[in-house]
C-alpha positions in Angstrom: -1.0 14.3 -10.6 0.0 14.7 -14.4 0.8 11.1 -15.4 4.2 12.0 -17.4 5.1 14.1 -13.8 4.0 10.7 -11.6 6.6 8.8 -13.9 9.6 11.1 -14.3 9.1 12.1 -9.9 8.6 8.0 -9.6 11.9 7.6 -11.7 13.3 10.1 -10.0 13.0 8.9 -6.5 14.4 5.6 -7.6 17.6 7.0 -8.8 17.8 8.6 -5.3 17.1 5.2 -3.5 13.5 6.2 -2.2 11.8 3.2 -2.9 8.1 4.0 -1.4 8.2 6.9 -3.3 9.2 5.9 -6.3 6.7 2.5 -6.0 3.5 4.8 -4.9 4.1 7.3 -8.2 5.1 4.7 -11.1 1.6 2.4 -9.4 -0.4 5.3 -10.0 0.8 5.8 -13.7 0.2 2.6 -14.3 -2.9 2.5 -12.8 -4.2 5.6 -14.8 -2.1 4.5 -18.2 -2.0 0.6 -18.2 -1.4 1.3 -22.3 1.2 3.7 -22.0 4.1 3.3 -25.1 6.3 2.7 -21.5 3.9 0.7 -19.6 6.1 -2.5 -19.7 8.9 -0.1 -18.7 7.6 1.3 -16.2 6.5 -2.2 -15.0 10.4 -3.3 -14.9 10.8 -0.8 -12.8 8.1 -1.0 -10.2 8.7 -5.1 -9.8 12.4 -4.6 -9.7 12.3 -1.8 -7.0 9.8 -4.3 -4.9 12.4 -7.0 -4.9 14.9 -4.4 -3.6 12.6 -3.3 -1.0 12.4 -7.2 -0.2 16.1 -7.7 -0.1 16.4 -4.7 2.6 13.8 -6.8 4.8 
């Protein structure tokens, strides 16, 4: 539950295409660092990988 280990595993699972994953651990460093340096980042990340989960529906 280290935040930096929530973000690189979130990251992670999106360059392997596991979206839920990859949603559930970049939420959670967001939730627990709103202010991070990469909180806009990380952001990008979490909307565009909820569009894509969109698309697939």
């Amino acid at each position: 539950d280290a935040p930096d280990a929530l973000r690189d595993r979130g990251q992670g699972y999106l360059q392997l295409g596991y979206l839920p994953g990859a949603r559930e651990d970049l939420g959670r460093y967001l939730m627990r660092h709103p202010d991070a340096d990469d909180a806009a980042q990380v952001r990008a990340q979490l909307i565009e990988s909820g569009r894509a989960v969109a698309r697939r529906h």
